[in-house]
TORGURO-48410 format. One line per field, with one value per residue: residue in one letter; x, y, z of N, C-alpha, C, O in turn. Coordinates in nm, 2 decimals, decimal comma. Last residue first. Layout:
TORGURO-48410
aa (A	...)
n_xx (X	...)
n_yy (Y	...)
n_zz (Z	...)
ca_xx (X	...)
ca_yy (Y	...)
ca_zz (Z	...)
c_xx (X	...)
c_yy (Y	...)
c_zz (Z	...)
o_xx (X	...)
o_yy (Y	...)
o_zz (Z	...)
end
This chain:
TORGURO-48410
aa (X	X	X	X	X	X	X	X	X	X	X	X	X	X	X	X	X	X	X	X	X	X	X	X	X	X	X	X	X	X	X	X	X	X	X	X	X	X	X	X	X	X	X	X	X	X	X	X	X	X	X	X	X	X	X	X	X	X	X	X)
n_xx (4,01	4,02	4,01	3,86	3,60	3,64	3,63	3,38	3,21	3,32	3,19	2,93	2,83	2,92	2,83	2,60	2,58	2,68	2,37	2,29	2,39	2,30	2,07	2,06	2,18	1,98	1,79	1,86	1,91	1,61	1,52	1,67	1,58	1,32	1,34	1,43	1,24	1,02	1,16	1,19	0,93	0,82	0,99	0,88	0,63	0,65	0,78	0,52	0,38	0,51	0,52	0,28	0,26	0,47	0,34	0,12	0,27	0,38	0,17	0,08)
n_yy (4,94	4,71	4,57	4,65	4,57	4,25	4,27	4,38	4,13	3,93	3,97	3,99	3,75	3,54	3,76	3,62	3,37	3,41	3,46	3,26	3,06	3,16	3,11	2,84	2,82	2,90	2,76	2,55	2,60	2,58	2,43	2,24	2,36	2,34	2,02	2,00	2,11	1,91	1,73	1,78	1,81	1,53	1,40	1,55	1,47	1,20	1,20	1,32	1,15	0,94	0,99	0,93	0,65	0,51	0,60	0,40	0,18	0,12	0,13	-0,12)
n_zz (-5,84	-5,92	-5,67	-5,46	-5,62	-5,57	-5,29	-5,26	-5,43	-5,30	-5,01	-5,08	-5,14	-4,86	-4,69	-4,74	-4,69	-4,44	-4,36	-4,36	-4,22	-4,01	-3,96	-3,95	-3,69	-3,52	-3,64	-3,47	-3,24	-3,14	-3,23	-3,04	-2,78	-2,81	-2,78	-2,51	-2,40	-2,39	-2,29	-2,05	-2,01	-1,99	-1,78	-1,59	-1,60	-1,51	-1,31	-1,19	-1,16	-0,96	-0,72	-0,63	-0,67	-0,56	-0,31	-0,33	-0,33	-0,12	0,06	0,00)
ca_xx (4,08	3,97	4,11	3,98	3,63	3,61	3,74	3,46	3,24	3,37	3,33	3,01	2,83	3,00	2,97	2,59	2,53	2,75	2,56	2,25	2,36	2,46	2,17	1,98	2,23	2,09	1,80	1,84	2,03	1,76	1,45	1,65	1,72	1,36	1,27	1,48	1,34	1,05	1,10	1,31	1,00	0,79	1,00	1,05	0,64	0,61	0,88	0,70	0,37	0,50	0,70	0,35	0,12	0,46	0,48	0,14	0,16	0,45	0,26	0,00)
ca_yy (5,13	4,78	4,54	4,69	4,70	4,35	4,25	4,46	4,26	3,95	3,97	4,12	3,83	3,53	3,76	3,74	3,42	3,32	3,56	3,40	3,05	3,14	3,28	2,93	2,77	2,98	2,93	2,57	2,55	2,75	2,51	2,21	2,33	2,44	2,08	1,92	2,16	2,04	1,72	1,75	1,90	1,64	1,37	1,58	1,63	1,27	1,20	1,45	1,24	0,93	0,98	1,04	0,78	0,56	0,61	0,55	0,22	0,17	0,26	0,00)
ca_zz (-5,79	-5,98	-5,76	-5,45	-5,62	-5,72	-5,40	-5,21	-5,44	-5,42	-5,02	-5,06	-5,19	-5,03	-4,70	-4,82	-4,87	-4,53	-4,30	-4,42	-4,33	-4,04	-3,98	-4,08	-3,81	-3,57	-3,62	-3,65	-3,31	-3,16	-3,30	-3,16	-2,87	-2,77	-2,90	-2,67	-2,39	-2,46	-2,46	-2,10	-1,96	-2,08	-1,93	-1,60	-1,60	-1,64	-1,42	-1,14	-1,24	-1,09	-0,82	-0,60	-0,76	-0,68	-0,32	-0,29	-0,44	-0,24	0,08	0,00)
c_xx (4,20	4,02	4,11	4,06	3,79	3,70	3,80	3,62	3,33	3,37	3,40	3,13	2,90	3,01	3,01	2,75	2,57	2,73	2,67	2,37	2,36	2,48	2,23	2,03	2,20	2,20	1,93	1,86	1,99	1,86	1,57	1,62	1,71	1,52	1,30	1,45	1,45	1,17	1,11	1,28	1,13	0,87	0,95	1,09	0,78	0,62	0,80	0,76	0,51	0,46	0,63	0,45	0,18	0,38	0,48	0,23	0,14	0,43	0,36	0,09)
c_yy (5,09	4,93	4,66	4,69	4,73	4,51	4,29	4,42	4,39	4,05	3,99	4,09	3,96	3,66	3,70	3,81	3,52	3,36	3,48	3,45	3,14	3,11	3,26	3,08	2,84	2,91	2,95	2,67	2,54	2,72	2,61	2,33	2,33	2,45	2,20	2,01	2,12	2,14	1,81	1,72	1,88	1,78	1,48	1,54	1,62	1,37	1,23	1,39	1,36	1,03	1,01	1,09	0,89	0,66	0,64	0,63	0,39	0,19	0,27	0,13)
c_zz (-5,75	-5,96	-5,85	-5,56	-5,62	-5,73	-5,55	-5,28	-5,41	-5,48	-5,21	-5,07	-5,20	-5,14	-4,84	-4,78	-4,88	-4,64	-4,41	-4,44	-4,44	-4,15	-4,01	-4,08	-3,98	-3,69	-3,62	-3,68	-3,46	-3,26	-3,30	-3,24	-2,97	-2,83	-2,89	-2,77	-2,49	-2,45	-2,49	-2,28	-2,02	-2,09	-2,04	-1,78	-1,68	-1,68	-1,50	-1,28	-1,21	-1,19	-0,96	-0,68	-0,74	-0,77	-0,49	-0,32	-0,42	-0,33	-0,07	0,00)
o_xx (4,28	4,04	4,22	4,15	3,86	3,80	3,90	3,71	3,35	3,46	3,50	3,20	2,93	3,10	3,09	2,78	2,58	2,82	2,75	2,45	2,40	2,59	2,28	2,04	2,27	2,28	1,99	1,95	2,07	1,88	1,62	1,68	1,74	1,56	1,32	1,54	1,54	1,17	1,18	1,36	1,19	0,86	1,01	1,16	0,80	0,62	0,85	0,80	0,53	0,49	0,68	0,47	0,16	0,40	0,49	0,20	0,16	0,50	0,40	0,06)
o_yy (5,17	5,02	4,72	4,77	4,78	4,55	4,33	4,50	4,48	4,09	4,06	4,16	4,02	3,69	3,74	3,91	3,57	3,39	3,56	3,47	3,13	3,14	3,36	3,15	2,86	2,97	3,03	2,69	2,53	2,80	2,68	2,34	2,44	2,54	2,23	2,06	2,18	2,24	1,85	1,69	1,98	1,84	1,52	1,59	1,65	1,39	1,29	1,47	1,48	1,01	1,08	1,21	0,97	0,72	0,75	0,74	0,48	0,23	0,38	0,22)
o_zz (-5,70	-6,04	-5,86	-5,58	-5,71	-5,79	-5,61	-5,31	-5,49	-5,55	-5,23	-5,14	-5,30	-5,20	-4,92	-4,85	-4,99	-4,71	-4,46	-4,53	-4,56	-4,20	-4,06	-4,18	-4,08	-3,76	-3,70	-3,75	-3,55	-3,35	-3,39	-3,35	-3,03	-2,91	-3,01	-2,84	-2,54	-2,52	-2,58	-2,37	-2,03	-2,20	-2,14	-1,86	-1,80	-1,81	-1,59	-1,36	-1,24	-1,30	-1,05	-0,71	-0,83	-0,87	-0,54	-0,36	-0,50	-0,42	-0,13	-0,07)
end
């Protein structure tokens, strides 16, 4: 009886902890794309500029 107790007690805390550790997965996840997808950005557009400001130097 007490360990039945015991467990109704434990047992929504891991469910919580499980859910809680989902979403915080998924919270990762969404950052780490983001920022990966900026980085991405930041990338297209240093390829762009960089050729350009090369361009120029060469040129003047």
């Amino acid at each position: 009886m007490q360990v039945q107790q015991r467990l109704k007690k434990s047992l929504p805390l891991n469910i919580s902890q499980v859910v809680s550790d989902k979403i915080f997965f998924v919270v990762v996840l969404f950052s780490f794309r983001n920022i990966f997808i900026l980085n991405f950005f930041y990338y297209i557009i240093y390829l762009f500029l960089f050729p350009l400001s090369f361009i120029t130097t060469v040129l003047t």
